[in-house]
Backbone bond lengths (Angstrom), bond angles and torsions (degrees), N, CA, C in turn:
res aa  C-N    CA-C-N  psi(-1)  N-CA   C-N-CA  omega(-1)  CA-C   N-CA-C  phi
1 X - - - 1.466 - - 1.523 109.95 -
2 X 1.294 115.53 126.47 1.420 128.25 172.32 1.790 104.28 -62.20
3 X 1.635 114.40 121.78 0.812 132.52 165.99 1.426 122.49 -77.01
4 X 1.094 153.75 150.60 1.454 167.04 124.01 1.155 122.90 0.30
5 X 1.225 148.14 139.76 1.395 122.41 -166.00 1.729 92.17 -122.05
6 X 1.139 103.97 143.17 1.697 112.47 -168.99 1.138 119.17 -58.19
7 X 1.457 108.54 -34.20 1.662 119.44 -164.25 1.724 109.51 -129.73
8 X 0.897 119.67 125.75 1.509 124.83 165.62 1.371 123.27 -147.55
9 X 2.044 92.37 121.48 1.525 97.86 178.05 1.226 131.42 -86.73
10 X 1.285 122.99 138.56 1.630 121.63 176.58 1.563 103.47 -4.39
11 X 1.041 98.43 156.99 1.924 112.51 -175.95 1.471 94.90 -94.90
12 X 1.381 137.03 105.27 1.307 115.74 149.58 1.518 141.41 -64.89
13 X 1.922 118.27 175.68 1.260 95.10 -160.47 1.683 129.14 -65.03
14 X 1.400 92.09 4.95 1.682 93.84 -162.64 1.625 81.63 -101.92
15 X 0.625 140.24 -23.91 1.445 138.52 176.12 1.545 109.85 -64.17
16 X 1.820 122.81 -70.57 1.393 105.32 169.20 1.315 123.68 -66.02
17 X 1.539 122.65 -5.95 1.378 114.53 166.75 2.153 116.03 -65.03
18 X 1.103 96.97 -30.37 1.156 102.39 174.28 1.876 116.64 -61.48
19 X 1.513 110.01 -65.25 1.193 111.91 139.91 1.589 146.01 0.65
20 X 1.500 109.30 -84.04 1.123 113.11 146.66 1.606 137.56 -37.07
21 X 1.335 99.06 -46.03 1.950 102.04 -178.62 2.214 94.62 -75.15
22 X 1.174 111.48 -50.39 1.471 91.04 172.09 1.135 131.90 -42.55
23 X 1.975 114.11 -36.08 1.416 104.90 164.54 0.961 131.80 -58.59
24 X 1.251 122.29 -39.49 1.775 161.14 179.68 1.643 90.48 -55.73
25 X 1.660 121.99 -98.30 1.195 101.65 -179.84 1.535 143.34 -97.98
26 X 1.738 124.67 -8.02 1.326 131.69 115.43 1.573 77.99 148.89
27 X 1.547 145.82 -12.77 1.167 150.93 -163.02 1.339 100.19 -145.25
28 X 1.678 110.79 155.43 1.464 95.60 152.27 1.879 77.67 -165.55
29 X 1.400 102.17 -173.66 1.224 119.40 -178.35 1.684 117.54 -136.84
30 X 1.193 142.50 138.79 1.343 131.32 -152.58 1.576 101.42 -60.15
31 X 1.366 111.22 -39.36 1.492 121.06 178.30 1.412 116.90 -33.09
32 X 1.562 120.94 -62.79 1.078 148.14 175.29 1.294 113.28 -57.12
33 X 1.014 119.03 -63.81 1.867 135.18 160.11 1.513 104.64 -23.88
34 X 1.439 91.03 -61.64 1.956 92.43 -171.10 1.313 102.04 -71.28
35 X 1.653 140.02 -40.04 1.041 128.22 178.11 2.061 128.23 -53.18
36 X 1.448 96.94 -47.56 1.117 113.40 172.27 1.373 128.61 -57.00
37 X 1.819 118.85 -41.35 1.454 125.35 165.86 1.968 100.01 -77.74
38 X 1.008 115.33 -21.16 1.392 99.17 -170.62 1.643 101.67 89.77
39 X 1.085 119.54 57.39 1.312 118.41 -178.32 1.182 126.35 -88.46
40 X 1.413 142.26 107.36 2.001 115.37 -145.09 1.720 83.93 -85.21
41 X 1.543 149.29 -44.46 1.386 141.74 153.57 1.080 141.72 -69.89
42 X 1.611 134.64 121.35 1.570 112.61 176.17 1.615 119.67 -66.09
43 X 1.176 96.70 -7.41 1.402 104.72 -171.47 1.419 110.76 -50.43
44 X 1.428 109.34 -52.74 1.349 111.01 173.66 1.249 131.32 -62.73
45 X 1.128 112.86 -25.06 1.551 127.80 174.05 1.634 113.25 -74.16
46 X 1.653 124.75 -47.55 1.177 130.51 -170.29 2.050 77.11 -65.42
47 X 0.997 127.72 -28.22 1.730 107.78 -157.33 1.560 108.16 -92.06
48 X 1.167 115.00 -16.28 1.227 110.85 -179.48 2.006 90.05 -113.00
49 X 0.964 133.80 18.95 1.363 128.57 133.99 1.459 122.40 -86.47
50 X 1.204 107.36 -30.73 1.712 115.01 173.86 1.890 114.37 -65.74
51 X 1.257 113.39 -39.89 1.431 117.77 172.95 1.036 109.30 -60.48
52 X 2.011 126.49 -55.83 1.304 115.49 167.38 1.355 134.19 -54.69
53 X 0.932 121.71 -21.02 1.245 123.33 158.93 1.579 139.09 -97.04
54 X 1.625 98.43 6.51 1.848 104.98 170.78 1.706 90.21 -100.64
55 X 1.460 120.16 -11.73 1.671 119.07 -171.97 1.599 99.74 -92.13
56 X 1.049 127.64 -7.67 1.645 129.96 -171.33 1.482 129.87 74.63
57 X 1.265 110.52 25.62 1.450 135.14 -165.51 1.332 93.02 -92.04
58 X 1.206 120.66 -70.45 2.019 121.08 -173.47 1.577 117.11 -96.46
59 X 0.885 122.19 -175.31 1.506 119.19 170.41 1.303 84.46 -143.75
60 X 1.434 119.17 161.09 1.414 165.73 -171.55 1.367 125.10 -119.05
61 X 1.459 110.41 82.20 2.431 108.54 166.45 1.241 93.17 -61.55
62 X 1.316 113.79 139.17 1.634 112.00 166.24 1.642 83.94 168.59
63 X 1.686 103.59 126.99 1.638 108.72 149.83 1.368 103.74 -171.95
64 X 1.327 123.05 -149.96 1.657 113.21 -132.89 1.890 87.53 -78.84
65 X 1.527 112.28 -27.16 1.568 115.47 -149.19 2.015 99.43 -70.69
66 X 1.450 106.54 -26.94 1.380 122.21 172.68 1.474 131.26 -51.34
67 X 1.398 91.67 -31.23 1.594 105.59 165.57 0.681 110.76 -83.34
68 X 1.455 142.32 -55.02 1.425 137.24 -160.06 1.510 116.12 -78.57
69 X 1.489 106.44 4.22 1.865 112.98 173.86 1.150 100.73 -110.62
70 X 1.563 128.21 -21.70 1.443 114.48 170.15 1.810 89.35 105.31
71 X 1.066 121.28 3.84 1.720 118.45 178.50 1.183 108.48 -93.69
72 X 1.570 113.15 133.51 1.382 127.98 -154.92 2.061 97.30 -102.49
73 X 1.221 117.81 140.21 1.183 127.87 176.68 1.901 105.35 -22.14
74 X 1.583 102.54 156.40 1.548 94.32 166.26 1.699 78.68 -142.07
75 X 1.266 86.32 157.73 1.887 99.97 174.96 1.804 110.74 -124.86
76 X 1.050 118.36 178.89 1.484 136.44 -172.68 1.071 135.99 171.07
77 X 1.497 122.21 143.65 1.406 119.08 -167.24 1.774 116.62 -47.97
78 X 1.270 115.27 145.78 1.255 120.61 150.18 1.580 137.72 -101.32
79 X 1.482 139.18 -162.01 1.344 119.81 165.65 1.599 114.18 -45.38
80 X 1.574 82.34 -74.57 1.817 93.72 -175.05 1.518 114.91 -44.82
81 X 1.227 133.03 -7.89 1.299 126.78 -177.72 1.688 100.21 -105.62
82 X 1.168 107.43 -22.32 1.813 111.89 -179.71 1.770 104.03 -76.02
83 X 1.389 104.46 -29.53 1.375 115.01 -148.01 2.319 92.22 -91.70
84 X 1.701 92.70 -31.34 1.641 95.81 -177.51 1.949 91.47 -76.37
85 X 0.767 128.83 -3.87 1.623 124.17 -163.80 1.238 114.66 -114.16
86 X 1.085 106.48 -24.14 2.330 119.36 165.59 1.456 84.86 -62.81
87 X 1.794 143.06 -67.61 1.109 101.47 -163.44 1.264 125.49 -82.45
88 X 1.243 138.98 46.44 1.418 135.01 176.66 1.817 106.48 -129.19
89 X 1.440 96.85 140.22 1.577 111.10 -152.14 1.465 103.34 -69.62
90 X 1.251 128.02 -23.32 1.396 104.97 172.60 1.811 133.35 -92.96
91 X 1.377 112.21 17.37 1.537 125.50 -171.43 1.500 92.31 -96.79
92 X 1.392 103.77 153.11 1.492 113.30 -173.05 1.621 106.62 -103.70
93 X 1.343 153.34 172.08 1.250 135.19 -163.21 1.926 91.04 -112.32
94 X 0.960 112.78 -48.14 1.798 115.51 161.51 1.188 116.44 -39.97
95 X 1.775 144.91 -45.19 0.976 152.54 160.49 1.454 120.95 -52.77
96 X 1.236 117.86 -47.16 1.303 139.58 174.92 1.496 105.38 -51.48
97 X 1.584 90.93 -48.62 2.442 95.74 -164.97 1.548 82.67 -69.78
98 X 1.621 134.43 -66.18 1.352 127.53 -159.91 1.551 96.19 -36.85
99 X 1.622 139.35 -73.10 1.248 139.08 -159.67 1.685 118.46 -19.72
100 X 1.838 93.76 -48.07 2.080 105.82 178.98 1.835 94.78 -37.51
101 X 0.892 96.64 -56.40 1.672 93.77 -164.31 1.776 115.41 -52.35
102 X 1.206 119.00 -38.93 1.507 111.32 156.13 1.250 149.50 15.25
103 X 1.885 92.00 -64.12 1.195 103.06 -176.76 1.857 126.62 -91.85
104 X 1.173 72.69 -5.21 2.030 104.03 153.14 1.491 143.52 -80.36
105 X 1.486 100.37 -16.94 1.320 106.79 -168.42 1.742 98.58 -71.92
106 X 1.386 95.32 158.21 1.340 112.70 150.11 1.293 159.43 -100.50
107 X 1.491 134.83 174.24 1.527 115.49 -146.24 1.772 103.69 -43.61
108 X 1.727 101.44 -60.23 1.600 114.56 -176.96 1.697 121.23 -34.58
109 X 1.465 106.03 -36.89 1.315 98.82 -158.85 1.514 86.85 -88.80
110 X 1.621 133.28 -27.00 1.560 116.70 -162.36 1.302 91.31 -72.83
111 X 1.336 126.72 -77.18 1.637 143.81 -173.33 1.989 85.56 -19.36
112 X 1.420 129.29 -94.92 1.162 119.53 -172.20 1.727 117.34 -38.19
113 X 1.174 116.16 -13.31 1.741 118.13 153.95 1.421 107.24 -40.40
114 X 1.298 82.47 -89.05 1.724 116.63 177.35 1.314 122.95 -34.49
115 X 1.082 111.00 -43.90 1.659 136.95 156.53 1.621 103.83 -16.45
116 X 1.748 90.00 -80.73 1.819 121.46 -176.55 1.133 104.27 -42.26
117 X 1.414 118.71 -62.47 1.975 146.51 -157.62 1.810 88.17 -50.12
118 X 1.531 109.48 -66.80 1.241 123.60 -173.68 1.544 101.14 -45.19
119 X 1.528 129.33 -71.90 1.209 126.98 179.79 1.911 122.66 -7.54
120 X 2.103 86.07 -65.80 1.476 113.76 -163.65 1.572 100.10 -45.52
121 X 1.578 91.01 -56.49 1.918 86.77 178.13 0.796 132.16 -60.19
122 X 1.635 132.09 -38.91 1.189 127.77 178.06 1.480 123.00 -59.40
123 X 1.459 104.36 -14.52 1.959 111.18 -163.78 1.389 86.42 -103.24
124 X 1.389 125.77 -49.14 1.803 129.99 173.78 1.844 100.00 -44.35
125 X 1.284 122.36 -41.88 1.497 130.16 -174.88 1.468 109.02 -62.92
126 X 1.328 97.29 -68.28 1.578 111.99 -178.02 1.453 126.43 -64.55
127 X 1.371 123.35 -13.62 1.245 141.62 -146.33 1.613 106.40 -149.95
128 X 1.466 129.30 31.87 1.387 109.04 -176.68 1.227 132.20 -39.12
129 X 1.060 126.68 164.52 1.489 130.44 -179.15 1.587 119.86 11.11
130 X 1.294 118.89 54.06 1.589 130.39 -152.73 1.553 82.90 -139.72
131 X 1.278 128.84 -50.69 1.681 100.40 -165.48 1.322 104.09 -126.43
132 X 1.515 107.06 173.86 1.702 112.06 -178.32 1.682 85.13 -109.08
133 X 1.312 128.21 163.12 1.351 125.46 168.92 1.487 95.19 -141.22
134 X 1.484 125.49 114.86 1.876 114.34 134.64 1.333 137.14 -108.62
135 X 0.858 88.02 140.41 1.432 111.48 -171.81 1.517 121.08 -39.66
136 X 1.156 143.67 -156.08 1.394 159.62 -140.04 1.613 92.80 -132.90
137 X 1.518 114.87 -64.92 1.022 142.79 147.84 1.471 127.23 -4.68
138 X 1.427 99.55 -83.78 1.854 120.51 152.04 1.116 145.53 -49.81
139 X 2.045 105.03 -9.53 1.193 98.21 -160.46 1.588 83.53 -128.34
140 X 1.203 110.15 36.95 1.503 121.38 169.75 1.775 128.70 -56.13
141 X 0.960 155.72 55.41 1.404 138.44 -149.51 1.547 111.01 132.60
142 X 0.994 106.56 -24.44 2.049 137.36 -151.22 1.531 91.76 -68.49
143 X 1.248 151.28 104.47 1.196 154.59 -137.35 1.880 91.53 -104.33
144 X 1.360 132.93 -26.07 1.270 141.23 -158.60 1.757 113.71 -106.28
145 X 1.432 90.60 5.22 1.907 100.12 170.35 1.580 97.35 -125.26
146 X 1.587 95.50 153.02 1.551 109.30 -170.77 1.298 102.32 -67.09
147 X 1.380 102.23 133.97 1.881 105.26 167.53 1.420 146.71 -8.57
148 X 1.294 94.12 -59.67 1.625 119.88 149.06 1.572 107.29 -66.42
149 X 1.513 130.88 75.52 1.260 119.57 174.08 1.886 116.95 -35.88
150 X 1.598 96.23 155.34 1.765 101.65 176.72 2.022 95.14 -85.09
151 X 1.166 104.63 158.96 1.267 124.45 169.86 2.032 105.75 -39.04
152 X 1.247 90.78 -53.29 1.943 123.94 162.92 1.313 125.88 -158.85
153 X 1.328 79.07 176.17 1.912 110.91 179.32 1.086 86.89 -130.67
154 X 1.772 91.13 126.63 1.352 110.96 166.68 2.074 114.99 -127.12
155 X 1.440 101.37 122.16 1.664 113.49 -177.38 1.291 110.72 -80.70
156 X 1.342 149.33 131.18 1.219 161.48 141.45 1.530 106.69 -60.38
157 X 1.016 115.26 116.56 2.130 107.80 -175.19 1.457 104.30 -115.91
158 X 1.655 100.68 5.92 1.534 90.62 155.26 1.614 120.54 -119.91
159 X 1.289 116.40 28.69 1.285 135.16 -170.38 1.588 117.45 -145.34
160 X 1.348 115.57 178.46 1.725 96.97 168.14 1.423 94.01 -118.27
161 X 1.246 112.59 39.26 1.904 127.09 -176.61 1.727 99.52 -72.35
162 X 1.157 134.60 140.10 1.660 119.71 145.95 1.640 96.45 -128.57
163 X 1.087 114.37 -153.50 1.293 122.37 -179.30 1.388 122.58 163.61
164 X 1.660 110.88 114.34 1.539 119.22 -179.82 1.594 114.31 -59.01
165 X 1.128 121.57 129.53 1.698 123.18 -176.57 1.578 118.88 -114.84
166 X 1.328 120.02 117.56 1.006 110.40 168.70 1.591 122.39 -124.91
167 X 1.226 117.82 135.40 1.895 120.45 164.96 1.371 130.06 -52.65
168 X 1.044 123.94 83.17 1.493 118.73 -162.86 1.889 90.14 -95.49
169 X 1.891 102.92 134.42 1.022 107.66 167.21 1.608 132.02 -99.56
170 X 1.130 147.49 -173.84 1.212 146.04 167.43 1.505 123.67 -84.40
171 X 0.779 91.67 -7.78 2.254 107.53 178.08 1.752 94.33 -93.73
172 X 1.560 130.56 -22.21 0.948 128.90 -146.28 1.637 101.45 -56.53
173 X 1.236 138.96 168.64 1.649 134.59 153.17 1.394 114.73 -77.66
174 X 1.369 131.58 172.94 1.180 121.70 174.19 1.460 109.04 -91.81
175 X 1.555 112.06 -5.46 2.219 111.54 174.80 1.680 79.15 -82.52
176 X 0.995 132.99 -40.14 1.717 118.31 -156.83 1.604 98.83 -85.04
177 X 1.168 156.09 -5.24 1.182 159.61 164.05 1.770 114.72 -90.54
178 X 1.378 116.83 -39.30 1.024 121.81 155.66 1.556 129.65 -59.48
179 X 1.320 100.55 -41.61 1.676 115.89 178.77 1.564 102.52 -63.03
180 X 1.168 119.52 -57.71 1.800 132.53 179.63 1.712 99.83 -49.27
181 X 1.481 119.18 -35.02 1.250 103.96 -166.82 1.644 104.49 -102.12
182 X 1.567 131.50 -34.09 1.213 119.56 145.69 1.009 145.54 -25.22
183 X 1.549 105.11 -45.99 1.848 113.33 175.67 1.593 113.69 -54.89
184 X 1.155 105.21 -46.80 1.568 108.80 172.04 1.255 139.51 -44.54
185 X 1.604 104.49 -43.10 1.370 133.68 159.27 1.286 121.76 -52.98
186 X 1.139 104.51 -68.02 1.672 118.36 178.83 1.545 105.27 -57.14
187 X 1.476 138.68 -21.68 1.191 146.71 -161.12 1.883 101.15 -94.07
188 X 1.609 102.83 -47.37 1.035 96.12 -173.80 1.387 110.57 -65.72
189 X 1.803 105.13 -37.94 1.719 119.03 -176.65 1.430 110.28 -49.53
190 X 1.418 123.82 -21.37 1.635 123.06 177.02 1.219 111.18 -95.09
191 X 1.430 130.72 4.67 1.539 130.68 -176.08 1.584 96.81 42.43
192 X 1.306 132.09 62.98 1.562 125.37 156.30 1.654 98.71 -81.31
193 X 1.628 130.98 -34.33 1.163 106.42 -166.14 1.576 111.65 -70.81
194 X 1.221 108.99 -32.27 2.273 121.78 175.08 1.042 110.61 -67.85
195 X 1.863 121.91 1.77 1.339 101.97 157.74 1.466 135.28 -115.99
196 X 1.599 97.58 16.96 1.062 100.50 161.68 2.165 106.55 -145.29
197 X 0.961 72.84 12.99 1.926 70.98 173.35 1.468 105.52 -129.17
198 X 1.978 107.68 33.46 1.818 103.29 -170.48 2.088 108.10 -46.58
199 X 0.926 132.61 -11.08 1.261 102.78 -167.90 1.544 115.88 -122.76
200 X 1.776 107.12 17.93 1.942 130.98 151.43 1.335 119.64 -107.29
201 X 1.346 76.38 162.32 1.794 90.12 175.78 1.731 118.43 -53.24
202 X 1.067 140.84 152.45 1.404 141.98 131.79 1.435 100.54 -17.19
203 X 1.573 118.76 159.80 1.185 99.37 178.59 1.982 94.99 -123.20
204 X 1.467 107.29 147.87 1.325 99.12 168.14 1.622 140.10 -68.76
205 X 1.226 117.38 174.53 1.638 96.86 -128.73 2.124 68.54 -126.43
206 X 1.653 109.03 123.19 1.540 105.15 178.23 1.183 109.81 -149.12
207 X 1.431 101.89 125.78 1.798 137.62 -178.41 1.620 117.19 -91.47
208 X 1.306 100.03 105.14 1.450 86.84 177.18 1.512 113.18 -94.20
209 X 0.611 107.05 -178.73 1.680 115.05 -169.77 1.648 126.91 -130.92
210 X 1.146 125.30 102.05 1.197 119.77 152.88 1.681 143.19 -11.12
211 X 1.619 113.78 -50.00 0.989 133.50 162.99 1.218 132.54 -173.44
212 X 1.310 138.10 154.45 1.556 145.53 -176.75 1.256 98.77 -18.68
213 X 1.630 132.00 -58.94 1.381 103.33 -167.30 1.031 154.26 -96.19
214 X 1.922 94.95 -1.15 1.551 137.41 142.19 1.043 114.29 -25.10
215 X 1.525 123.55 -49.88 1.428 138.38 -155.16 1.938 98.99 -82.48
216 X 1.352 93.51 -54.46 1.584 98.76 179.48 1.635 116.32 -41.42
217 X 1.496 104.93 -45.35 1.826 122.11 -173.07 1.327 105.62 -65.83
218 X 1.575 106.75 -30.08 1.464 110.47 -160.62 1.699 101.17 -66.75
219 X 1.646 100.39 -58.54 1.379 131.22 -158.33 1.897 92.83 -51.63
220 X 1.438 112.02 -50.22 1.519 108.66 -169.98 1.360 99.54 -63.88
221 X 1.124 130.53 -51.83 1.321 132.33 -166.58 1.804 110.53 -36.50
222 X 1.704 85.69 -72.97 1.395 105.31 170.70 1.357 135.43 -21.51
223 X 1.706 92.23 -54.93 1.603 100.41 173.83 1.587 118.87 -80.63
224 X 1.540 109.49 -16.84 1.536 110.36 171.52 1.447 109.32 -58.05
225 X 1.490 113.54 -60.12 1.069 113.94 -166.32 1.217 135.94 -71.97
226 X 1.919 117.75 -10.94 1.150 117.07 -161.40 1.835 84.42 -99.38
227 X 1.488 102.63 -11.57 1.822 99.56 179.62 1.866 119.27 -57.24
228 X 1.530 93.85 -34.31 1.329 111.28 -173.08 1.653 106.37 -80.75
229 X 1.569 127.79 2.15 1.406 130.00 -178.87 1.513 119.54 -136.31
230 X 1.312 118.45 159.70 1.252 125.13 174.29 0.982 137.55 -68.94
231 X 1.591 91.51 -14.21 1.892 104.86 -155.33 1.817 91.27 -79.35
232 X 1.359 100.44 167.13 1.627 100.10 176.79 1.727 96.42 -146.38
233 X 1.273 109.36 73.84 1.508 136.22 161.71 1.589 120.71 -90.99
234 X 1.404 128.84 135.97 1.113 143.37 -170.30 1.045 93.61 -91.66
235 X 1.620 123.72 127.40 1.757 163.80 174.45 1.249 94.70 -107.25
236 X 1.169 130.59 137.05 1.714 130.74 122.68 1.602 113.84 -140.00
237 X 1.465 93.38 168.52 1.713 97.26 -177.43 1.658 89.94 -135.46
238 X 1.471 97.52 133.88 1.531 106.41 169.25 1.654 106.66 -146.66
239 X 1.585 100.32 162.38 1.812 98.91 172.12 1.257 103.83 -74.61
240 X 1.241 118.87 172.19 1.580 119.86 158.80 1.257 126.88 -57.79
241 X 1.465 103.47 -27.50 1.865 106.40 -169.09 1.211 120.39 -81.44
242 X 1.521 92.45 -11.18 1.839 119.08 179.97 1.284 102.84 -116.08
243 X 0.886 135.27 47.75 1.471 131.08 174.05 1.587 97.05 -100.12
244 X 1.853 91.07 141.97 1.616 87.71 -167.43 1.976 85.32 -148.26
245 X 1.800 117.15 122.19 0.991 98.69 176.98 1.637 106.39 -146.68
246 X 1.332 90.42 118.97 1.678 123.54 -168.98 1.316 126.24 -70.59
């Protein structure tokens, strides 16, 4: 049994910044970490992940089988890190209880974390100060996203563009790729977004993709389904490396 650690110093800011992005995207990996702050070393990053986690703030996947696949640590909130984040004004208390579960997930569901996390940066990279993004996380309670929350919401702040985002993987089924792209449909078909965003657009509806042929499954799908409806909402599926947003 993990003991308590006797002494703990104030969290600095790079410390609850770390924090924060776990709430934000619920995993991360030092890799990612360093990419996202702009870190020119991981060094620094693996060390101020190592404090959080000798202080009892994160927990750590990692053992001998991790090396030998070449898979790099993933981290995640713990109590004490759920418990430092109830008092700060923008965490939701529903979001917070989902987090307990965390330390349960499995390989599929972290990697599709990471998945998202990866996204944020690449569009934060490509796109400076151009979009707002929340999370899965954020959009907890949010009465104006489909039930089945999107992975994100993403704001254009130089447009009145937003756009629901989701990670579509390659293991996916074709009922579980269909289901992801129905929900949308059926969401728009109830006008939930015109009743509470009457004076924006619908927002467009975006699949990223795993790979080229993801994209192909996606695209048929897409067009099956929007054949069978009225609604006239913008779908697309793209890779990340090709992500292009206008």
């Amino acid at each position: 049994m993990k003991t308590e650690p006797k002494y703990r110093r104030p969290l600095n800011t790079h410390q609850i910044a770390i924090l924060n992005t776990l709430y934000k995207f619920r995993f991360t990996t030092t890799a990612l970490l360093a990419e996202n702050q702009q870190a020119k070393h991981q060094r620094v990053i693996s060390n101020r992940l190592k404090i959080l986690v000798d202080q009892g703030y994160i927990g750590m996947n990692y053992d001998s089988s991790y090396k030998i696949k070449g898979k790099p640590a993933t981290y995640y909130l713990l109590t004490d890190g759920v418990r430092f984040l109830r008092d700060q004004p923008y965490t939701q208390e529903s979001a917070l209880r989902s987090i307990y579960q965390d330390k349960r997930a499995n390989d599929s569901r972290i990697q599709h974390r990471l998945n998202v996390f990866k996204t944020y940066i690449t569009i934060k990279q490509t796109y400076p100060d151009r979009f707002k993004l929340f999370s899965k996380t954020e959009l907890m309670n949010k009465p104006y996203v489909p039930k089945t929350r999107p992975d994100a919401f993403l704001i254009d702040n130089q447009s009145d563009k937003s756009y629901f985002v989701d990670y579509l993987e390659d293991t996916m089924s074709f009922w579980t790729l269909r289901k992801a792209i129905r929900r949308y449909i059926t969401f728009a078909e109830l006008e939930i977004w015109q009743k509470y965003k009457l004076d924006q657009p619908h927002p467009n509806v975006l699949f990223i993709c795993e790979s080229a042929q993801l994209i192909k499954r996606v695209d048929n799908l897409i067009r099956r389904e929007l054949d069978s409806s009225y609604v006239d909402i913008q779908m697309t599926a793209s890779k990340l490396d090709d992500l292009i947003l206008s």
